[in-house]
N, C-alpha and C positions, 0 to 999 in steps of 0.2 A: 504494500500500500504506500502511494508515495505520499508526501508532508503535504500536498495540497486536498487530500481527503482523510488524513487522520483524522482519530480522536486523540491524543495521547495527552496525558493529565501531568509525565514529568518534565519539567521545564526545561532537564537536561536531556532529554531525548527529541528536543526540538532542533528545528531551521529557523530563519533567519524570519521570512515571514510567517510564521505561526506564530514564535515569538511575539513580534512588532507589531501582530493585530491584538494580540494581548494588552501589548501595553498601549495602545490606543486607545482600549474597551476600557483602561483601568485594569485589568483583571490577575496585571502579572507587573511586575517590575523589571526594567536592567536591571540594579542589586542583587535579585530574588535569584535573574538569571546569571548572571556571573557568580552567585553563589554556588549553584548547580552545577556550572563547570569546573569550579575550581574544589567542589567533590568529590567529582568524577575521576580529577586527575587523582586526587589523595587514594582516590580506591583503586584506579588502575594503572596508574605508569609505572608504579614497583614490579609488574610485571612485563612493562613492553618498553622500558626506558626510552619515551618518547620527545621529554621537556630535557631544557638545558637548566633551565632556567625561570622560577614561574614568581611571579608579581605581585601577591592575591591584596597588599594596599593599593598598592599605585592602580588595578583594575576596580579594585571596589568605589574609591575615588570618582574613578572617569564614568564608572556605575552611577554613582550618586548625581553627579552631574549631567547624565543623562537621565535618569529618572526626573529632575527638576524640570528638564525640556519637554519630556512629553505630556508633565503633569501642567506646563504652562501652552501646551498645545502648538511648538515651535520645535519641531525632532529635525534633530541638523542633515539627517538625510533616512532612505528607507531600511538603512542599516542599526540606527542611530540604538544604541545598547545591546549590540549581536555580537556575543564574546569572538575575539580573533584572537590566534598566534601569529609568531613570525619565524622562519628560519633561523638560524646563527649565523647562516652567511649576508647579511643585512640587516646594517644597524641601527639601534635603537637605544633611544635617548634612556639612561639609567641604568642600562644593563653592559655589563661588559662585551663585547664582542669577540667572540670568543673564534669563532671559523672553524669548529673543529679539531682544533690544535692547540699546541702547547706555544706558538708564536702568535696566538689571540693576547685580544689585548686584557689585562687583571681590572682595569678599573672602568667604573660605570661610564658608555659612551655619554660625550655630551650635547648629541644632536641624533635626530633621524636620519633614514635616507628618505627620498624624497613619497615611496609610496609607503611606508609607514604615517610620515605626515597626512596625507590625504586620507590615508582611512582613520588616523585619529580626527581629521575633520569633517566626516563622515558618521563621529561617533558613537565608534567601535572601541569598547574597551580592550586594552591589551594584556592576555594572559601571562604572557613571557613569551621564552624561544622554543624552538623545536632541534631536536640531534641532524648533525650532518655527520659524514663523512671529513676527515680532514681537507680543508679547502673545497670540500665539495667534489672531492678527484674521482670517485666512482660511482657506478649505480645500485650502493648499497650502503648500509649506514652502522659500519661499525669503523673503530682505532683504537689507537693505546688513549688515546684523549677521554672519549666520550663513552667507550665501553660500547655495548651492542644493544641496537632497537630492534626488537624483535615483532614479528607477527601477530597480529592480533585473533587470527584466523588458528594459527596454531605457532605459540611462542617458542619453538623448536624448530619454524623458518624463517628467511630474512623478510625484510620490510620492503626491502628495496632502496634505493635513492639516487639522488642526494638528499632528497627531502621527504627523508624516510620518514623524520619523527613528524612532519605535518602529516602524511599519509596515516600513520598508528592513529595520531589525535584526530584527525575526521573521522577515522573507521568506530571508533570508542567515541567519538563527539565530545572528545574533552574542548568544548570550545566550538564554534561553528564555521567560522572562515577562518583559513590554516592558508598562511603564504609561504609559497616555494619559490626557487628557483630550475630552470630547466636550458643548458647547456649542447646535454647529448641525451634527454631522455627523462632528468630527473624529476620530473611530475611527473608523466605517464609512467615510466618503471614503475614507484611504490604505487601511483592509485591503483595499476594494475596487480601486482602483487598484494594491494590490500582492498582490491572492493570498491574503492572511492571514483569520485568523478575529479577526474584534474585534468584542466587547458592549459597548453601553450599557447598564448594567445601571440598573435600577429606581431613579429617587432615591430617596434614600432609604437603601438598603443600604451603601455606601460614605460615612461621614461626612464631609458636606462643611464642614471647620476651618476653610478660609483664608477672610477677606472676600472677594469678589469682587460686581461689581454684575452678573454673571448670576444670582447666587442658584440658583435652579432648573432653571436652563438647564443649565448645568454640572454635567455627571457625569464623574466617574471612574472607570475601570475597564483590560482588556488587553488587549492585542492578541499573537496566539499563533499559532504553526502549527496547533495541535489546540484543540477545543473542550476536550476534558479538562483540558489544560493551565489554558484562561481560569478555567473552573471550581475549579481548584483556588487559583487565583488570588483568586478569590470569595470561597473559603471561607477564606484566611486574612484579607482584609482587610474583610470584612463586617459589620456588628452595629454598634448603637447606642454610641452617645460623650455624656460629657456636654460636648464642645466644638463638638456640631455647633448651624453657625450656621444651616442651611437644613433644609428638611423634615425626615421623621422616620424614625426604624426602626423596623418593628416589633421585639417584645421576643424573639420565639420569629425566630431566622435558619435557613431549610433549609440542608442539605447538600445542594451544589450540584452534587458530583459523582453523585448520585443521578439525577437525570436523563439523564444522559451515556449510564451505564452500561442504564439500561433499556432500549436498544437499538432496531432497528425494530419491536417491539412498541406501544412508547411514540405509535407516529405513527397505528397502527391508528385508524380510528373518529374521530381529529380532525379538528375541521368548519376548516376554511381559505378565506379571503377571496384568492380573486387580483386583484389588481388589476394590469393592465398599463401603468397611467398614473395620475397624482394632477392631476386638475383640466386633462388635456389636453395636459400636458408631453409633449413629443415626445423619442423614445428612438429611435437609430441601432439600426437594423434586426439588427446582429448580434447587442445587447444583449439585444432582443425575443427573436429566435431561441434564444438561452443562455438565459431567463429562463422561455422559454413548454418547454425541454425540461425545466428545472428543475422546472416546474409538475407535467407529466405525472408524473416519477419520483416525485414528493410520494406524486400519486395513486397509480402503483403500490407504492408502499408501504406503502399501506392509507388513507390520509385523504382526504376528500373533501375536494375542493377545487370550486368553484366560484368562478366568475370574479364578481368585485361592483367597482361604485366604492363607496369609505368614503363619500361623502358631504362633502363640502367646499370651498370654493375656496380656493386659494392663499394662506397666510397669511404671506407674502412681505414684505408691508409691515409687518405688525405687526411680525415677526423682527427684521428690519431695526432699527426703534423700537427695541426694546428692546437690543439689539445694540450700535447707536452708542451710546446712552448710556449703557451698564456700558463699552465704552470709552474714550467723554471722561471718565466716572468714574474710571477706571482713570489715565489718565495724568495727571489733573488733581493725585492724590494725589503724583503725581513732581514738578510745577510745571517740565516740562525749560526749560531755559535756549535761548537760538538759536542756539549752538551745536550745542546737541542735536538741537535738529529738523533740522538741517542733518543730521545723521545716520541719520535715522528715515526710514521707509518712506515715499512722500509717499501711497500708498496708504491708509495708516493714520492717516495724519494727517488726511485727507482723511472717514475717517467720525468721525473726534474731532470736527472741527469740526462735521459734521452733527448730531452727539449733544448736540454743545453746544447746539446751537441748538433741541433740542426741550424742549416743557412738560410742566410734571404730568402737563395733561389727555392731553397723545398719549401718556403712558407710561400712563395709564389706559387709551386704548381699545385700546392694542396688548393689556392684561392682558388685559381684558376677552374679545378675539378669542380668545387663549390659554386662557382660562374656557371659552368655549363648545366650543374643537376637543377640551377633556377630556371636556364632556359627548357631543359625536357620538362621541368614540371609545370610549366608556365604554359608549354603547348599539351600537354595532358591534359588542362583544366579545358583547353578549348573548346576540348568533346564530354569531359565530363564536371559535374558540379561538387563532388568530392570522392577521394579515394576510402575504400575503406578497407581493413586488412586487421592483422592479429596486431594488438600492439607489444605485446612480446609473446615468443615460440613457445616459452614454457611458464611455469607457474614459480612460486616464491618455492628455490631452494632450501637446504642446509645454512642455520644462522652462524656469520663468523666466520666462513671462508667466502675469495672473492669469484670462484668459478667454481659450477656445481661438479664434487667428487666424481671423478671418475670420468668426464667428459672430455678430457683430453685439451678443455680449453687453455687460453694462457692470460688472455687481457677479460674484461670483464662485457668487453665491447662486441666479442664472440657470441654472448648469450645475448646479446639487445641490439640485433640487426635491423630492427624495422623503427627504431624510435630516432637516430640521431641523423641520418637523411634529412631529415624536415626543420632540426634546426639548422642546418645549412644553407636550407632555401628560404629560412625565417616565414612560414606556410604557421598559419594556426590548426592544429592540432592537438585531439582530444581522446582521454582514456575515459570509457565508460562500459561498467562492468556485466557483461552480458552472460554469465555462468559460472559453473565450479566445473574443476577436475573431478575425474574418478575419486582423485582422496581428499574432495570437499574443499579445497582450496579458489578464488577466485580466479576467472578467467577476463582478462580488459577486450575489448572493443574500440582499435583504434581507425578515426575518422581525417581525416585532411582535406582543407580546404583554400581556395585560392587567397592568396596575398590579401589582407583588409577583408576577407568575408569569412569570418570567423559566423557572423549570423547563421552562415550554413552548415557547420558542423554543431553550432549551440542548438539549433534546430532539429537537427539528425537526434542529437544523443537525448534533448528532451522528452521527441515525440519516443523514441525508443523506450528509457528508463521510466516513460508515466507509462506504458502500454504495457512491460516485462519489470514489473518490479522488482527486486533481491532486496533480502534483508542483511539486518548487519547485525554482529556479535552483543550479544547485551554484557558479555565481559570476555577479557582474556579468555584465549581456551589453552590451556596447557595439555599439551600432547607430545608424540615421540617423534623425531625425526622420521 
């Protein structure tokens, strides 16, 4: 049942607008509700260590000051007292910024980045952070740092990441809007590995403020139980800045919720690319089966779907290229000490030095690669309205190692072949959970769609997840690998 036909009576097993009509009716408080989540964590992150770092004044605060808004009939927007997190990989006034690592900084940041600011103007109380990976280097969310986020599905798999712990904390709803980052995959990996709805939205829309040397890799955006929800998440942190340091915005931003709400109507008559594989990646037969039923209901929903390959090989290497070297860029700026690497991930350490060791010219031809996969994907869109395909082969591994046992793999970019194509083409891009595995685990549903039409994959996956609803864990499930 999705949140726009519940009943549900606990404050903490709400969204964003159940909440918010609450507090219009009088019936419920921000307070009440930031209390609920800041419960939820007390009773469940001891088992999916999914917070860095939690708030529970500094949010009860921006609670009370939201509750005074609604109760004087002036709510600073339609978010206004809907508990949010934040990654560790972006900063937040009060709290140390930590990244993951032992070269985070100890003392409380003393300013925002710029979409923390917008959804506190939006007001969205702030719980704390959520666990990365150190500096965010892979798609899964353990180190010596931060210890291991575990599954909330079964805490004996990974989470995934980079923005694992936003992923645990929407699946347990410790909190309602959970901001990540997404690189090569890190939204979609954990929502898929935990169940959740999480966009890459379009570069471009979310102003990217901090240096970083992925530049255009890196997007930001949320990871939510409901599509509604991310959307409204959109809508408050969207639009043009004059601090952004990467791509652009257009000037005119949709309302994002606009799509949500068009309902299955919205899916009628659009042309859809399936693809069951990207350049021959092999996908565990349960995934296929979840993804090829996914396909069918598209079609009876009205949209023609036809099976296609995009056209492309594996741009694997070039990722890679560019990858290690916004990370040796990245810690080079630290200069850690050998004390410090003694503390650091030797995983991580391990593509620094490789990043170190690359030239101009390979950070040229990896662009170059990343040039032409915008042009093939630019003319795929010609003939279709969105791609749709597995968004990862398999399901949440073994927690604690970085490639599933026994797979022969070696980087971790081996198992998550179909998610970091799309940051490359900077395409908005969405995980939405269409099934479990044979051993109950969730399966994602990933959508892609042309440059600035993000409407049409928030479309896809609304009308989908109101039609095929899945439920989520009412607590940790502790099981065996």
């Amino acid at each position: 049942m999705n949140e726009h036909t519940s009943h549900k009576t606990d404050l903490g097993e709400m969204g964003a607008t159940e909440l918010t009509a609450l507090y219009a009716r009088g019936a419920a408080s921000p307070v009440e509700a930031v209390e609920a989540a800041l419960a939820r964590i007390d009773r469940f992150d001891g088992a999916v260590n999914a917070f860095v770092t939690v708030v529970p004044d500094a949010a009860l605060a921006e609670a009370r000051a939201s509750e005074a808004r609604w109760k004087a009939g002036t709510p600073a927007s339609p978010l206004d007292g809907v508990p949010a997190t934040i990654k560790e990989l972006t900063r937040v006034k009060g709290i140390p910024f930590r990244k993951g690592s032992i070269l985070g900084e100890t003392e409380p940041s003393p300013n925002d980045l710029e979409i923390v600011t917008r959804l506190r103007a939006a007001g969205t109380p702030i719980l704390g952070t959520t666990a990365s990976p150190e500096f965010g280097w892979k798609g899964l969310t353990h180190g010596p740092v931060g210890g291991n986020t575990v599954n909330p599905w079964n805490t004996a798999r990974a989470s995934g990441g980079s923005s694992g712990g936003a992923a645990v904390a929407a699946a347990l709803n410790m909190g309602v809007l959970h901001e990540g980052s997404d690189g090569a995959g890190s939204i979609r990996i954990p929502a898929s590995f935990c169940g959740v709805f999480g966009i890459k939205p379009t570069f471009g829309w979310v102003p990217s403020t901090a240096p970083t040397g992925l530049m255009e890799l890196a997007h930001r955006g949320p990871l939510t139980r409901s599509v509604m929800d991310a959307a409204l998440f959109l809508n408050a942190v969207a639009g043009p800045s004059t601090e952004q340091l990467y791509g652009r915005c257009p000037p005119e931003v949709p309302d994002f919720t606009r799509a949500v709400t068009a309902g299955a109507e919205a899916v009628k008559g659009m042309r859809i690319g399936y693809a069951r594989t990207l350049d021959g990646a092999p996908v565990a037969p349960d995934v296929a089966a979840a993804v090829d039923r996914a396909a069918q209901r598209m079609a009876d929903l009205g949209a023609i779907v036809e099976e296609v390959d995009p056209g492309f090989a594996s741009p694997q290497k070039a990722l890679l290229d560019l990858w290690y070297a916004a990370q040796a860029w990245a810690v080079e700026q630290v200069n850690p000490t050998p004390e410090q690497r003694a503390m650091m991930d030797p995983g991580f350490l391990s593509i620094c030095e490789q990043g170190r060791l690359l030239s101009a010219r390979d950070f040229i031809a990896a662009d170059q690669v990343r040039a032409q996969l915008r042009v093939t994907m630019a003319r795929f869109h010609q003939s279709y309205d969105a791609l749709m395909l597995p968004t990862m082969p398999l399901v949440a591994f073994e927690a604690g190692v970085d490639v599933p046992p026994g797979s022969g793999m070696t980087e971790w970019t081996d198992w998550s072949p179909f998610t970091y194509p799309f940051n490359m083409t900077e395409q908005p891009a969405v995980s939405v959970r269409c099934g479990v595995s044979e051993d109950g685990m969730p399966v994602g549903l990933q959508l892609v769609g042309p440059l600035f039409r993000d409407d049409i994959v928030l479309a896809l996956a609304a009308a989908y997840q109101a039609t095929y609803p899945e439920p989520f864990p009412d607590a940790p499930q502790t099981h065996t690998a």
